[in-house]
VOGU-3710 file (C-alpha; in Angstrom, 3 decimals, decimal comma):
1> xxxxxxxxxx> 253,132/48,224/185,075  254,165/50,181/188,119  257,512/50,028/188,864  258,998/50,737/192,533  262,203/50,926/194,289  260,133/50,796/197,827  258,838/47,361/199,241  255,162/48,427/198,591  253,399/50,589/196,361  251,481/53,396/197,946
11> xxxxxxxxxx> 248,122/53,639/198,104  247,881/50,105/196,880  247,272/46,753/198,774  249,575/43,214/197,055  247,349/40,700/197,001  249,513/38,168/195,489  253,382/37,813/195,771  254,477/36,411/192,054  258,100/36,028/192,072  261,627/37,053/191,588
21> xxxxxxxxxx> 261,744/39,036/188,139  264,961/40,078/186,381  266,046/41,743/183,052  269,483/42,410/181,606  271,309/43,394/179,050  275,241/43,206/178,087  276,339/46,487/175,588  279,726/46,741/174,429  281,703/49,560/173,693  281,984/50,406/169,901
31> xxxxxxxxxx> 285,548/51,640/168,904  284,469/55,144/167,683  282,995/56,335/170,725  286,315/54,723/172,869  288,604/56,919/171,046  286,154/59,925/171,814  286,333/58,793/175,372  290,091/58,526/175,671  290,476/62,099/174,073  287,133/63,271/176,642
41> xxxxxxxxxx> 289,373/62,148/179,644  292,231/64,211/178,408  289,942/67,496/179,564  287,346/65,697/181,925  283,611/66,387/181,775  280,781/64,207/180,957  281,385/61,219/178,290  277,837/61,365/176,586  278,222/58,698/174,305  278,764/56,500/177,516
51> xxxxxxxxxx> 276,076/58,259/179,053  273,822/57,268/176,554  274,732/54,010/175,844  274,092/53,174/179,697  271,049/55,026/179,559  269,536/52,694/176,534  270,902/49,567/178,422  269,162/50,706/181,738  265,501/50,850/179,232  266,578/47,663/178,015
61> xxxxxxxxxx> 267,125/45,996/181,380  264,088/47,337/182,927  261,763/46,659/179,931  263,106/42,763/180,076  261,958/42,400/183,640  258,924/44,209/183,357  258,392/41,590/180,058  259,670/38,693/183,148  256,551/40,331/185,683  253,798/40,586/182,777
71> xxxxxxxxxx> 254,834/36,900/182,080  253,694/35,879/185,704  250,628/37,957/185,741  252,317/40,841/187,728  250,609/44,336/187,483  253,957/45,670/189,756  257,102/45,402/190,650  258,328/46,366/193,896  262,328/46,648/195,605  263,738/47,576/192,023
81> xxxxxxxxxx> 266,825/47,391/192,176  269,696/47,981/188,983  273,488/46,802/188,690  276,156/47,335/186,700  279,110/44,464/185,930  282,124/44,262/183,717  281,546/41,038/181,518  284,629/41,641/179,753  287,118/44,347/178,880  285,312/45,735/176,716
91> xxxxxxxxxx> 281,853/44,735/178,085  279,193/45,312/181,338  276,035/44,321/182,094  273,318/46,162/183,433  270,420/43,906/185,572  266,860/45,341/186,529  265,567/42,971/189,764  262,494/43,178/191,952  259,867/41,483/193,003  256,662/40,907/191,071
101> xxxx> 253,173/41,651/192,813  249,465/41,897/191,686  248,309/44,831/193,446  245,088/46,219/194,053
//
């Protein structure tokens, strides 16, 4: 699956516009890591458990859609796009968007 944040791939022709695709995800904070956190923004720098939770929800989000594309008989996605939302407090949801092609 090629994946795209530009509105064509290049090099390659679409021959067939299938459809808004999506993926997302919703992660939650776990406890241990928000005490970390709170003690990590005490002396600033990087918050790696965040970091890496994000980073696992960003795979899942993108893997989702790309599942959404393969399901229409996409070989692409094009005009990626990713989000980020609070759900809840303690919550936020990361969504992967595009548009699925077939591309030659």
């Amino acid at each position: 699956m090629i994946i795209v944040t530009t509105d064509f791939v290049p090099g390659k022709e679409v021959k067939e516009l299938k459809g808004f695709v999506r993926g997302s995800t919703v992660q939650s904070k776990h406890v241990g890591k928000d005490i970390l956190a709170g003690l990590k923004t005490i002396v600033g720098g990087e918050i790696k458990q965040y970091s890496e939770m994000m980073n696992e929800a960003r795979q899942k989000a993108i893997g989702r859609m790309v599942e959404d594309a393969k399901a229409k008989g996409a070989n692409a996605v094009i005009a990626v796009r990713l989000e980020t939302s609070n759900v809840m407090a303690n919550a936020s949801e990361i969504i992967a968007y595009g548009t699925a092609v077939y591309v030659e």
